[in-house]
N, C-alpha and C positions, 0 to 999 in steps of 0.2 A: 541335171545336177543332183547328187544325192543329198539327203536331209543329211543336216551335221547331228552328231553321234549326243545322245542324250547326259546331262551333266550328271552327275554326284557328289555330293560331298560325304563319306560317312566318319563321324568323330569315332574314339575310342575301338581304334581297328589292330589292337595288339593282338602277338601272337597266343591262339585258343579261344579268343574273345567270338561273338555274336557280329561283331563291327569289322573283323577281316572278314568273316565266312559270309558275311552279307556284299561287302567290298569285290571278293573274285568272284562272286556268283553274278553280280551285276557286267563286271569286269567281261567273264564269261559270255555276257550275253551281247557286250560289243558299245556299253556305257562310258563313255569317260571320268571314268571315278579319280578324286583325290581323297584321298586317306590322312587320317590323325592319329597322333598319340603325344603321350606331352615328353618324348625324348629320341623311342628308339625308331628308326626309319623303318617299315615293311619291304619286305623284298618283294621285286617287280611288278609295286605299284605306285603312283604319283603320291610321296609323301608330302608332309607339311608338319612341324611340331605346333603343339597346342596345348594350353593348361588354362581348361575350363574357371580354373579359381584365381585367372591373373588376368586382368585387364587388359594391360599390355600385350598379354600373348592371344587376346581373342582380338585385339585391334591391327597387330600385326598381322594375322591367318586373313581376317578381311580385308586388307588394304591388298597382297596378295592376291585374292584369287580376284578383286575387282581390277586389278593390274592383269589377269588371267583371261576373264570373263565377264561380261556383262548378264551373263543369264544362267541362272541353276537349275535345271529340273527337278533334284532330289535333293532333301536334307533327311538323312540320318542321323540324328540323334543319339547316339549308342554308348558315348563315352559316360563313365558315373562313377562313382567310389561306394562302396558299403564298409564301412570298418568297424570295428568293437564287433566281431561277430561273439564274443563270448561275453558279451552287458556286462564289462568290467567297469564303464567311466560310469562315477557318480555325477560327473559334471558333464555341459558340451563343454566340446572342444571347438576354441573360436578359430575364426578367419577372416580378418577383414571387418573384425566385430560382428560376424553371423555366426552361428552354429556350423560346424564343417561340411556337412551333409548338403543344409539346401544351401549354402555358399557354391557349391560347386555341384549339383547334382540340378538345380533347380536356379540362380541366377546366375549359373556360367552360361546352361546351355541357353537359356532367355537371352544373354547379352549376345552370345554366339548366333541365333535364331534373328534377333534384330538387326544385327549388323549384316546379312546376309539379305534380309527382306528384300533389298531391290530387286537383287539378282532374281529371287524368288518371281516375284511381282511381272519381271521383266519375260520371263519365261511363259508365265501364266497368259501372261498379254500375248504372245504370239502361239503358243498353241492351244491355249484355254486349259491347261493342267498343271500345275507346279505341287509338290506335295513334302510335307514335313513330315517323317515320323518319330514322335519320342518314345524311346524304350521305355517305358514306367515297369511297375507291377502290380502285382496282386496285392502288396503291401502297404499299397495307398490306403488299403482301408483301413491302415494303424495311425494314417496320420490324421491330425483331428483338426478345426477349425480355428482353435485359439491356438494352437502350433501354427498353425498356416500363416496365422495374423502378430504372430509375436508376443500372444497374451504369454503370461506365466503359466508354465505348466512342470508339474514333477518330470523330470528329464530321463528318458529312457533313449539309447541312443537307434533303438529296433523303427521304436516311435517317431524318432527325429528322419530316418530315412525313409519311413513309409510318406511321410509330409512331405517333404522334398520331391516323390513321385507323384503326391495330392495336388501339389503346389503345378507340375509340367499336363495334368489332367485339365484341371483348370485353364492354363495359358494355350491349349491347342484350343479349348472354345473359345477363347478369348479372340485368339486367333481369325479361326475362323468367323465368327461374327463379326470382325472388321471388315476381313478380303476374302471373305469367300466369293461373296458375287464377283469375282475379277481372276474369280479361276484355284485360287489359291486352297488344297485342303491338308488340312491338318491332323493327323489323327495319331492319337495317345493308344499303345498297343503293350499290353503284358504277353510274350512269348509263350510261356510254361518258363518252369523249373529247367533251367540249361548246365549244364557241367559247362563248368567256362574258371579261368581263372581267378574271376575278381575276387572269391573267399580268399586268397592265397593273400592279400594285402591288409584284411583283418585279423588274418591270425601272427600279424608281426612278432606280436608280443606274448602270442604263444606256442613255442615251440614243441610241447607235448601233444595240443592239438594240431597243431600244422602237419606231425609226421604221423599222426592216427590219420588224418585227413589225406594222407596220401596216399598210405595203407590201403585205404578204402576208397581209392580213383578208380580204380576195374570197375567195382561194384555201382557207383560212383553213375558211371557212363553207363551202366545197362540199363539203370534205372532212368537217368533223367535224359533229356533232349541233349541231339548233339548240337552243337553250332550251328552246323551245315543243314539239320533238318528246318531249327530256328530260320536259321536263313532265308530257306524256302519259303517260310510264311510269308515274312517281311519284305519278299520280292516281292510276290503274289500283292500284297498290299499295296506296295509301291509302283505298280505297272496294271493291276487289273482296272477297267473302267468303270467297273461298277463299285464300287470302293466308297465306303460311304466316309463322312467327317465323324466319326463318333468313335468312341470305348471299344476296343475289339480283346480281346482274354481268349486268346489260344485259337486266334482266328474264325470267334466269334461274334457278332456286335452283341452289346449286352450294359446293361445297364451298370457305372462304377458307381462307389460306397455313396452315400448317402451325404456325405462333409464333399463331396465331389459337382453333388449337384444343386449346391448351397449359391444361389444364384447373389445374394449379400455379399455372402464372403469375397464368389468371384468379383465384383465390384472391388471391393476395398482390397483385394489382391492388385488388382489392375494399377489399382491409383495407386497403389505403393512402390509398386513395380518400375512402372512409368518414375517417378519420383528418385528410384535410385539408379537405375539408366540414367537421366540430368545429370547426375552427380561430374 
């Protein structure tokens, strides 16, 4: 009897994104992946709608795939917003009474990630490997510690997204110092610099830059990583054995900022965390 064909789930798999070219590459490789986005379905692969900033629709996507599956091998993490790319808001923009950024960048993918855990757990337990990976960035080092914690801080919306990726740094150690021993690894990964579409949703409300920004997609793509090269890392991570639980920046392990390795904070993150998951 052959082994049954290894799971995936990866979020935020729209078309251009990091999260489809990681999606067919696994796909490719004979994974049975299912795919998200919060509306429009991918063509010729197992979709699912998802809106990391609604409750309801991260509780639906798991009641699903545990109707689907008892066991995940992979979680990709990929789905996330950046918006105000031009630091227009003097204020944040709320959701749910959070900032918009870690509302959805930072406790979608957490509630998304917990609701998934069994499945996670359940895999881990029968082959000794289940593996998270959150996209973060290199931006985390903009977010700061009293951002992480909700202190008051002068509001810069660049700042509010690098926290929300500080905030998914934090929860893969979290993570794993729960369940690693049980197989479980986690690991928080900055690609590079990727031509991908998600600028196209911060410049809403700017239409001068939106079409200089487009102007400048050739140039654009020669410079930064394609998707598809991204991809390849984050297989690599997602299937090599020696793959460690730690910080990886363009696929290498390496130490993140400094508000990252703030062992307090991550505590009083946890317990907040945990506190609004209850809710």
């Amino acid at each position: 009897m052959s082994a049954p064909s290894r799971r995936a789930v990866v979020t935020g798999a729209g078309p251009g994104s990091i999260g489809e070219a990681v999606a067919r590459a696994l796909d490719a490789e004979g994974w049975d992946v299912v795919v998200t986005t919060r509306s429009k379905p991918v063509e010729d692969l197992s979709w699912q709608p998802l809106d990391l900033a609604d409750r309801g629709s991260v509780a639906r996507f798991a009641h699903w795939y545990a109707d689907r599956s008892d066991r995940l091998d992979l979680l990709v993490n990929s789905a996330g917003i950046h918006l105000d790319l031009g630091s227009r808001w003097q204020e944040p923009q709320l959701l749910d009474g959070h900032e918009i950024h870690w509302r959805t960048n930072y406790l979608g993918t957490v509630d998304l990630t917990t609701a998934l855990l069994p499945a996670l757990l359940t895999a881990a337990g029968a082959t000794g490997d289940a593996r998270v990976l959150h996209l973060v960035s290199q931006l985390h080092d903009r977010g700061t510690v009293d951002g992480l914690l909700g202190r008051p801080v002068d509001y810069d919306s660049w700042a509010a997204y690098g926290t929300s990726k500080l905030g998914l740094v934090h929860h893969a150690a979290s993570l794993v110092a729960e369940h690693g021993d049980r197989g479980l690894r986690v690991i928080p990964v900055h690609p590079g610099a990727v031509s991908t579409n998600i600028a196209n949703r911060g410049l809403e409300t700017r239409p001068v830059l939106r079409r200089l920004r487009n102007l400048a997609r050739p140039l654009e793509r020669r410079v930064l990583m394609s998707p598809e090269a991204s991809a390849a890392l984050l297989v690599r991570l997602a299937t090599e054995e020696a793959t460690p639980s730690s910080y990886h920046h363009k696929g290498h392990v390496t130490d993140p900022s400094a508000a990252a390795r703030d062992l307090a904070a991550r505590r009083e993150l946890a317990d907040r965390t945990r506190d609004w998951l209850a809710r």
